[in-house]
C-alpha positions as CSV (number, residue, x, y, z in Angstrom):
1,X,144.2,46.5,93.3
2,X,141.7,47.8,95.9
3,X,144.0,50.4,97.0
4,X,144.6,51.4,93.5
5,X,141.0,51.9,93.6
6,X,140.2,54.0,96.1
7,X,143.4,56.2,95.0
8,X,141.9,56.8,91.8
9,X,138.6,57.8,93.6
10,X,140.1,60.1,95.6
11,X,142.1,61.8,93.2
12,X,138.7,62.2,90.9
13,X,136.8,63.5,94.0
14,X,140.0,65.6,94.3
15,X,140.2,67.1,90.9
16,X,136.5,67.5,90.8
17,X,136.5,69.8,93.5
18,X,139.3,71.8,92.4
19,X,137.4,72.1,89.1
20,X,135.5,75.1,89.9
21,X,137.7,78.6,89.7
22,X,139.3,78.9,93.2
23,X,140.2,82.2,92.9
24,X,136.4,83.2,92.4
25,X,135.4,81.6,95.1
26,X,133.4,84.1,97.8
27,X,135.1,83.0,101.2
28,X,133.1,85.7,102.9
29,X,130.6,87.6,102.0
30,X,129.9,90.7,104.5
31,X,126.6,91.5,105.7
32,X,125.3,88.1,106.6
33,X,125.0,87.1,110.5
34,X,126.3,83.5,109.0
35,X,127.9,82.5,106.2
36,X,126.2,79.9,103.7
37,X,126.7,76.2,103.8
38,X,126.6,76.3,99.5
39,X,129.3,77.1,97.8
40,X,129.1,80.6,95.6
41,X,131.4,82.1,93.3
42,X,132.1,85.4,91.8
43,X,134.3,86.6,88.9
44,X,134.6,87.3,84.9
45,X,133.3,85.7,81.8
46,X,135.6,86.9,78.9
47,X,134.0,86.6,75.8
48,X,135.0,88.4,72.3
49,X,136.4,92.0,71.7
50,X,137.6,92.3,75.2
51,X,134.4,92.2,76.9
52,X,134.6,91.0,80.5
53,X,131.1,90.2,81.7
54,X,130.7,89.7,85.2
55,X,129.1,86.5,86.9
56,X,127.8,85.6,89.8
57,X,126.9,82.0,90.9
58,X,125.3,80.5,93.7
59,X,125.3,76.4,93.8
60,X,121.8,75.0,94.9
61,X,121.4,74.0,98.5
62,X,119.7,70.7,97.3
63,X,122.3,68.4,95.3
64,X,124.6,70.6,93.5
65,X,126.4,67.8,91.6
66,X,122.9,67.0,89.8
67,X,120.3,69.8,90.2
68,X,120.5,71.9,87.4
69,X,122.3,75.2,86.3
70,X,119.5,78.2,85.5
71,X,120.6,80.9,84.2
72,X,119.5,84.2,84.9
73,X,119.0,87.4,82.8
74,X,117.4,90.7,84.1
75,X,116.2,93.2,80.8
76,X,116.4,96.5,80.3
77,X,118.2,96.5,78.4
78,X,120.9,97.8,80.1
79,X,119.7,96.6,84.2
80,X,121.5,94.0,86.2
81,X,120.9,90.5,87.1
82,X,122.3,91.2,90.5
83,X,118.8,92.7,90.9
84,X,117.3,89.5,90.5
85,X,119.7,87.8,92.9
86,X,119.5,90.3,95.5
87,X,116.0,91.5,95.6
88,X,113.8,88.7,93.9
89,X,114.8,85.4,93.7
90,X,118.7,85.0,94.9
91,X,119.8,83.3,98.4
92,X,119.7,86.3,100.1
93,X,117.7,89.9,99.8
94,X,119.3,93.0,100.6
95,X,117.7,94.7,103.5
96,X,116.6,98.9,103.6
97,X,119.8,100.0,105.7
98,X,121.7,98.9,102.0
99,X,124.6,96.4,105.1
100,X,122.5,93.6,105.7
101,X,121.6,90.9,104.0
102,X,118.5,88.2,105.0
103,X,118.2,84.7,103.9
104,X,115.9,84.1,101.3
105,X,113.6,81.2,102.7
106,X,112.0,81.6,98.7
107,X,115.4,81.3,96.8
108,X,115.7,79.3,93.4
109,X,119.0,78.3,94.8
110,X,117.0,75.4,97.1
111,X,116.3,73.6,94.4
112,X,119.1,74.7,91.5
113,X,122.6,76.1,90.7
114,X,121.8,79.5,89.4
115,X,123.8,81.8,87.5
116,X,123.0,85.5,87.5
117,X,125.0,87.3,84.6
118,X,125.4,91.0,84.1
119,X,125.0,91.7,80.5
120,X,125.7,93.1,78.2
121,X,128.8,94.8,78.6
122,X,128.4,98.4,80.6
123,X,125.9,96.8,82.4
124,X,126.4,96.2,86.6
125,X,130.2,95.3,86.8
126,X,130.6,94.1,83.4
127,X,133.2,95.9,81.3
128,X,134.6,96.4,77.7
129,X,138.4,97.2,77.6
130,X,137.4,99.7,75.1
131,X,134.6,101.2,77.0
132,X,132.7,101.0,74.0
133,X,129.2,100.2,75.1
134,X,126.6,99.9,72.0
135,X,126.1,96.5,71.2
136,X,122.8,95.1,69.8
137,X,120.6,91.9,70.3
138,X,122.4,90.1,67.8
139,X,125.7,90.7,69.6
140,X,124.4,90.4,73.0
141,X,122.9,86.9,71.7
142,X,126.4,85.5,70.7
143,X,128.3,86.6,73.8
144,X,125.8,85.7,76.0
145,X,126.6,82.2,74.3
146,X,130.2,82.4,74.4
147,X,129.8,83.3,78.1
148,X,127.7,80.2,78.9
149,X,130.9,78.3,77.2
150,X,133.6,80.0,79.4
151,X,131.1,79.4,82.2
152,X,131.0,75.5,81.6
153,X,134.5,75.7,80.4
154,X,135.6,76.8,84.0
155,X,132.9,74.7,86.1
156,X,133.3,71.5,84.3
157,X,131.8,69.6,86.6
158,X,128.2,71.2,85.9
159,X,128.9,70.7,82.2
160,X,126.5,67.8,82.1
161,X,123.5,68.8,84.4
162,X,120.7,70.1,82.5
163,X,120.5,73.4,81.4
164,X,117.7,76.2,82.0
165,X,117.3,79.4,80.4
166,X,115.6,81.9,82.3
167,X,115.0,85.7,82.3
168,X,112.7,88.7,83.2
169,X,111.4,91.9,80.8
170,X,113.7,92.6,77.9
171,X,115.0,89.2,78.9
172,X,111.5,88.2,76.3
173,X,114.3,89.4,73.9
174,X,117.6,87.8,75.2
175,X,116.6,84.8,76.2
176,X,114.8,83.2,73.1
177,X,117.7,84.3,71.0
178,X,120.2,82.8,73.2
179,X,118.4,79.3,72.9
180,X,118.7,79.5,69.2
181,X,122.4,79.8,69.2
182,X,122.3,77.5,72.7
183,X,120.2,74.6,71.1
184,X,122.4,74.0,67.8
185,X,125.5,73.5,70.8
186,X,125.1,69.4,71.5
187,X,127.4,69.7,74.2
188,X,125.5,71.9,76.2
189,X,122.6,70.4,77.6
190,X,119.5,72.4,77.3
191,X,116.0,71.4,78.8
192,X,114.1,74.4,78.1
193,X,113.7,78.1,79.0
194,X,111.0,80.1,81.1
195,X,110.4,84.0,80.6
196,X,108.7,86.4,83.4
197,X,106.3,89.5,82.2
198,X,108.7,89.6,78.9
199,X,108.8,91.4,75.4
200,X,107.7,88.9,73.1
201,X,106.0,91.1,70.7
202,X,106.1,95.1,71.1
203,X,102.9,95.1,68.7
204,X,100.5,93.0,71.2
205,X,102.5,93.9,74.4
206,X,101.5,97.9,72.7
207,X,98.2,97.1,71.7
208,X,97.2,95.0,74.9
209,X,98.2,97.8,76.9
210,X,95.0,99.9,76.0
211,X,92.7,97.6,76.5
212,X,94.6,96.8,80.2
213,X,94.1,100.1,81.3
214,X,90.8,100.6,80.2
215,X,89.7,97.2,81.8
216,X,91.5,98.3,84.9
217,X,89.7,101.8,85.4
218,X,92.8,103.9,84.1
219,X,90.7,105.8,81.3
220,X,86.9,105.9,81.0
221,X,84.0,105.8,78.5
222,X,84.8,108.7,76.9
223,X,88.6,108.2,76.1
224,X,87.8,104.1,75.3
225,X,85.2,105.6,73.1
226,X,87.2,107.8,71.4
227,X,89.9,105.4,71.2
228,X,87.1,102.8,69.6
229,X,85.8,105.4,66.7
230,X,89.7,106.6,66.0
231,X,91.9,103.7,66.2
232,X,89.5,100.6,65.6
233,X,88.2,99.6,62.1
234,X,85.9,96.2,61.6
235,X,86.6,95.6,65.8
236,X,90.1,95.4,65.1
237,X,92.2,98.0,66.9
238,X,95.6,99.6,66.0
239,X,97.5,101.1,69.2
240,X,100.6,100.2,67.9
241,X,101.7,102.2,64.5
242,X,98.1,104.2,63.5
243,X,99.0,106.7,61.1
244,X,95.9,108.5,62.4
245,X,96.3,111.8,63.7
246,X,93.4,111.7,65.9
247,X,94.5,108.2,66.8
248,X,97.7,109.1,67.8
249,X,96.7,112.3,69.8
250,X,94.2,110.0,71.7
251,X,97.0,107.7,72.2
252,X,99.1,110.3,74.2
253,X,96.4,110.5,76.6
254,X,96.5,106.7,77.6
255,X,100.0,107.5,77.8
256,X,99.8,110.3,80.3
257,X,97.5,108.1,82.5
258,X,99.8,105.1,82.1
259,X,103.0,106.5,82.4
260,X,102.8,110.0,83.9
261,X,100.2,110.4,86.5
262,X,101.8,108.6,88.9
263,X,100.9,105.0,88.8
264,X,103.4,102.2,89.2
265,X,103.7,100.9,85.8
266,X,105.5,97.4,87.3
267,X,102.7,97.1,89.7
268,X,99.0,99.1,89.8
269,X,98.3,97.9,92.9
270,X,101.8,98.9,94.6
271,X,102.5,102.4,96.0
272,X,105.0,104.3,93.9
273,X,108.0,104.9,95.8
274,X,109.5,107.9,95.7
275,X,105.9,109.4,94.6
276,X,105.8,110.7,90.7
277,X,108.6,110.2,88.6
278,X,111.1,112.7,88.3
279,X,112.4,114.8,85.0
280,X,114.3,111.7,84.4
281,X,113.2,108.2,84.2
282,X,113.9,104.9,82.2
283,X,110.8,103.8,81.5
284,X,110.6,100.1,79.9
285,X,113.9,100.3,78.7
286,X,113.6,103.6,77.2
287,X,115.0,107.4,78.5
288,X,112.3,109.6,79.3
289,X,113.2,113.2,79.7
290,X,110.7,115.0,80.7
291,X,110.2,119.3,79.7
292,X,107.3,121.0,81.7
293,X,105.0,118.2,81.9
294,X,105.4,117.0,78.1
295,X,107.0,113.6,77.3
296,X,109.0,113.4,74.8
297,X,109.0,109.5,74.3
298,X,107.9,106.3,75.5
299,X,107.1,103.3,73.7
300,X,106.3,102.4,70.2
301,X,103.5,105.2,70.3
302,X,105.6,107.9,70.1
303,X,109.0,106.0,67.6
304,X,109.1,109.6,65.8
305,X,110.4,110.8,69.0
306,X,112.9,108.9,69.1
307,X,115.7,110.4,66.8
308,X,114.8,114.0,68.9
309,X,115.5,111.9,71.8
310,X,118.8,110.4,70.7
311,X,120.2,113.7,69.8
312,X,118.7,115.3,73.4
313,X,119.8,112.5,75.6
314,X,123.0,112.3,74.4
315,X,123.4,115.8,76.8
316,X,122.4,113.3,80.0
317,X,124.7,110.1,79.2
318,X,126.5,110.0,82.5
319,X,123.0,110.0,83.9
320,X,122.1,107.1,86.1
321,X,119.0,106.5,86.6
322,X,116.4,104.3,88.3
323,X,113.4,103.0,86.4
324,X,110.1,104.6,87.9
325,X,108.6,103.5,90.9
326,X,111.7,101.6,91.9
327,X,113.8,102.1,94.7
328,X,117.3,100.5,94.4
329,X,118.9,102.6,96.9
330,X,119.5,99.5,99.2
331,X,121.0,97.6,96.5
332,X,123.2,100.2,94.9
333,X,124.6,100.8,98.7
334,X,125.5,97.0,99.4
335,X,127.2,96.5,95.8
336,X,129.5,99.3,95.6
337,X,130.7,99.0,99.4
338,X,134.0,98.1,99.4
339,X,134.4,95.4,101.1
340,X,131.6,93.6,99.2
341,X,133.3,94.8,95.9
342,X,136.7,92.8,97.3
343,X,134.5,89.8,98.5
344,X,133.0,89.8,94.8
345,X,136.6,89.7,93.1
346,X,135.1,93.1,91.1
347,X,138.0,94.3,88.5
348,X,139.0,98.4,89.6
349,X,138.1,98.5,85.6
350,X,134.4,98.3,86.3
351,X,131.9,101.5,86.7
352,X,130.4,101.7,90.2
353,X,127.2,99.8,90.2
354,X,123.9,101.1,89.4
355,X,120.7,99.3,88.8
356,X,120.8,100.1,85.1
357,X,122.7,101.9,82.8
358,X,121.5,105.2,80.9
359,X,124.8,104.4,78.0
360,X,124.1,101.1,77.2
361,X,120.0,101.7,76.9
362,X,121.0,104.5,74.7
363,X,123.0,103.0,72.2
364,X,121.3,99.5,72.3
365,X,119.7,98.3,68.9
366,X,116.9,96.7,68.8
367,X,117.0,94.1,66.0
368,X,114.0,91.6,67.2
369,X,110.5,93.2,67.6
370,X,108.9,90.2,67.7
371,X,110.5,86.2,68.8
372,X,107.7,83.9,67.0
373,X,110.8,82.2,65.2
374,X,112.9,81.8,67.8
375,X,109.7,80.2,70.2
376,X,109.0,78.3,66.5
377,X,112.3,76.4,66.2
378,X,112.6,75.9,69.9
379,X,109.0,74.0,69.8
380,X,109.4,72.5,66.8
381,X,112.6,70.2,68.1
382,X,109.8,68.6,70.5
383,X,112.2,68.5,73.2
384,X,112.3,71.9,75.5
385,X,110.2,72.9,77.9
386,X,108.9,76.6,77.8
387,X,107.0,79.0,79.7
388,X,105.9,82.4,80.0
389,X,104.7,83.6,83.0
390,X,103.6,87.0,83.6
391,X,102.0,89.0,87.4
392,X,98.8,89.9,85.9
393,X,98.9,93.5,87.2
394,X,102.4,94.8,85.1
395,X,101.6,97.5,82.8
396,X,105.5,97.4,81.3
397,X,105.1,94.1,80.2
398,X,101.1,93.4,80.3
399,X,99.9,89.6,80.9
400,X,97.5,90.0,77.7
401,X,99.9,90.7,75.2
402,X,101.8,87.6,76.7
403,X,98.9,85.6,76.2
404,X,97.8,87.1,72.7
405,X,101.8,85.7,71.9
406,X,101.5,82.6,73.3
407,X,98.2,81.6,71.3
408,X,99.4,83.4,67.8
409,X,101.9,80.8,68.1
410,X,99.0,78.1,67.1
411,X,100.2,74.9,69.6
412,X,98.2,72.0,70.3
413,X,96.9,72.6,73.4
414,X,96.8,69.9,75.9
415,X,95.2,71.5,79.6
416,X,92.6,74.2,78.7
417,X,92.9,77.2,80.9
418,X,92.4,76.6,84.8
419,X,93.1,77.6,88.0
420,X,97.0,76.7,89.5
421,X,97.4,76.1,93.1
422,X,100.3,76.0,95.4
423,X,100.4,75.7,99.5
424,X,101.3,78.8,101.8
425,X,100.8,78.9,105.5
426,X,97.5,79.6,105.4
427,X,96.3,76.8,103.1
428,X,95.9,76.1,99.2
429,X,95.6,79.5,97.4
430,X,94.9,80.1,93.4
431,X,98.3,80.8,92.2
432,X,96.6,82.0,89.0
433,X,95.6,80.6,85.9
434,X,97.9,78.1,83.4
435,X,96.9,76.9,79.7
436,X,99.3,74.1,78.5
437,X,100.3,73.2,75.0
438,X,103.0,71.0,74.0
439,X,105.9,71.8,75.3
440,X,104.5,75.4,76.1
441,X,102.8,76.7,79.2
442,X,101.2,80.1,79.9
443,X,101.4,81.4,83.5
444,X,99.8,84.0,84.7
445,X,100.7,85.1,88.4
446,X,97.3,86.7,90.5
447,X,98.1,90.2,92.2
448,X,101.9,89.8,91.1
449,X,103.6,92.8,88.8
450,X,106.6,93.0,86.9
451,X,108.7,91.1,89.5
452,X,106.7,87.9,90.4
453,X,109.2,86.6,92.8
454,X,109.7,89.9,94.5
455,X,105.7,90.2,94.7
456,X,104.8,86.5,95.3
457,X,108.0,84.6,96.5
458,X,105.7,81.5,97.6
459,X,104.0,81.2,94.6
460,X,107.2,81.8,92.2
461,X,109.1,79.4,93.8
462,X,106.1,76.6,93.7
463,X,106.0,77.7,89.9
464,X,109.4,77.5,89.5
465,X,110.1,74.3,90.6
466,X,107.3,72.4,88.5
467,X,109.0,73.8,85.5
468,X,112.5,72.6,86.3
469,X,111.2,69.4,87.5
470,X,108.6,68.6,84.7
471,X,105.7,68.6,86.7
472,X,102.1,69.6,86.0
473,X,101.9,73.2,86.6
């Protein structure tokens, strides 16, 4: 009888192991001086209409078997998760000569399986057998969810750990509408979701934006007075959709300063690299073609633009194209070596890999300009956890329209706002400030940008943590 036992241990220790996709497994992955001691995986999610959406997944280097699986979603829309893994928060960052990789001492992976998926379709190395590439948030929504499924599907054995959520920038948009299809699925476990510098609402994020860069020294008494007496009636301003040509024409000014003089919209405080934008940029998840120093779009200022801009930008689809003040010249080199492409099990069907992609920005539709629902039904089932964090010094995704979003969602509040702290080598430091409400926590990130675990890798991971572990932040 006891051998019968241990037999049928050994056979479920055996069948557990052999649960996980062999064939995705990365055996070797080239640029690393030594390979890890976690397990990672590489491969395709198929979801509907021939849509092959391409994963990669890194077990934690704590307790696999029990720590939880985070997902990860970079924005855009239209820019890879591999960005996340390989530059903020994965095991190991890509170094300058676009060969090497260096371990990540910071990674999320220490404490948590994560999942970094390229999506939608047309995106990274995802694909569509079709090569049709316009898709919307609705559809992105559902086949993110039927990739988790697939996901769990072929790594059974994490089909019971708790499940997190997570994403960065347009991901405001993905990932809240992904929890409402998640959260009606009982057999996948959900805990809650966190969002970094996200889109919650394009008419605070718009209308905090003004007041940013005036607060910040970008435009001066005269413009903020102008601004005051053209946009602002009874102390409440309209930056978002004034019908006031004055208004309006004031408006492009901000929007020089912010977006075309040369500042690093993702960071204020960081250098631009590569100096001032080119002719082309994707700004915010928007094409910005440029004509002797005139814009023709960017943002919700300037929607009437936008059909002009459909029509002109249709010329420059096979344009790839960095967003501004980002270098991903390192990246790009690493992902489409091929060796790395082999190691990485990447299908000969998939595009060469760029940091985001010009087609599926283009023909994306943008159904959800604001998630107050989708936050509303989350919170209301008294069960997730939730934050939004935001690096206090992004202008794409500004920290006060975050926080304007968190509070017009009317929560009890439980901690007013303080101080956070976390340990670095040189001692306790102010990670930045934190207001808690049931379920919900606001996080704000001191001198971080768009990118908090790129900019602040200590204080992300200290942040990150507390959420996934239920602590006090």
């Amino acid at each position: 009888m006891k051998m019968q036992v241990v037999l049928w241990f050994f056979l479920v220790v055996l069948l557990d192991s052999e649960a996980a996709p062999a064939e995705d497994e990365i055996t070797f992955l080239p640029g690393l001086q030594k390979q890890p001691s976690f397990r990672q995986f590489s491969g395709y999610l198929n979801v509907a209409d021939g849509k092959h959406l391409h994963y990669w997944f890194v077990e934690s280097q704590n307790k696999p078997a029990s720590d939880p699986v985070v997902l990860w979603l970079n924005g855009g829309p239209g820019c890879s998760s591999l960005d996340g893994l390989l530059t903020e928060h994965g095991p190991f960052l890509v170094q300058e000569d676009g060969v090497t990789l260096q371990y990540n001492p910071y990674s999320w992976n220490k404490i948590a399986n994560m999942l970094y998926l390229e999506s939608p379709a047309g995106v990274g190395f995802s694909y569509s057998a079709d090569k049709n590439y316009k898709t919307n948030d609705t559809e992105v929504s559902m086949n993110n969810y039927l990739a988790l499924k697939e996901f769990f599907r072929m790594f059974s054995e994490f089909s019971k750990n708790e499940l997190f959520l997570t994403g960065e920038s347009y991901g405001g948009i993905y990932i809240p509408t992904l929890a409402e299809r998640v959260m009606e699925d009982a057999s996948l476990n959900l805990q809650g979701v966190a969002v970094g510098n996200g889109m919650s609402s394009y008419e605070l994020n718009d209308n905090a934006l003004v007041f940013f860069a005036y607060y910040h020294g970008l435009l001066g008494t005269q413009l903020w007075t102008q601004l005051q007496t053209f946009c602002c009636r009874d102390t409440k301003c309209n930056f978002y959709n004034n019908q006031d040509q004055n208004c309006s024409e004031t408006l492009y000014e901000v929007q020089d300063i912010v977006y075309n003089s040369g500042l690093n919209m993702y960071n204020l405080y960081a250098s631009c690299p590569g100096g001032v934008p080119h002719r082309f940029s994707l700004e915010h998840g928007q094409l910005v073609i440029r004509d002797l120093g005139n814009t023709f779009t960017k943002h919700q200022w300037t929607q009437q633009w936008n059909q002009k801009l459909q029509s002109l930008a249709s010329l420059y689809q096979s344009v790839r194209l960095d967003p501004p003040c980002t270098n991903s010249t390192s990246t790009v080199l690493y992902l489409n070596n091929p060796y790395v492409k082999k190691a990485l099990h990447i299908s000969p069907d998939a595009l060469d890999w760029v940091i985001c992609s010009s087609e599926v920005n283009l023909n994306y539709g943008r159904i959800y300009l604001d998630v107050s629902k989708q936050y509303l039904k989350l919170l209301s089932a008294l069960k997730y956890r939730v934050l939004i964090y935001n690096g206090d010094v992004d202008m794409a995704c500004n920290f006060m329209g975050d926080e304007w979003f968190v509070e017009s969602l009317n929560q009890q509040v439980e901690v007013q706002r303080r101080p956070w702290i976390y340990d670095d080598d040189d001692g306790q430091q102010v990670g930045g400030f934190v207001k808690e409400f049931d379920n919900l926590a606001f996080v704000t990130v001191k001198g971080s940008g768009h990118m908090v675990p790129s900019d602040k890798p200590v204080a992300a991971l200290a942040m990150f943590s507390r959420f996934i572990r239920k602590q006090p932040y």
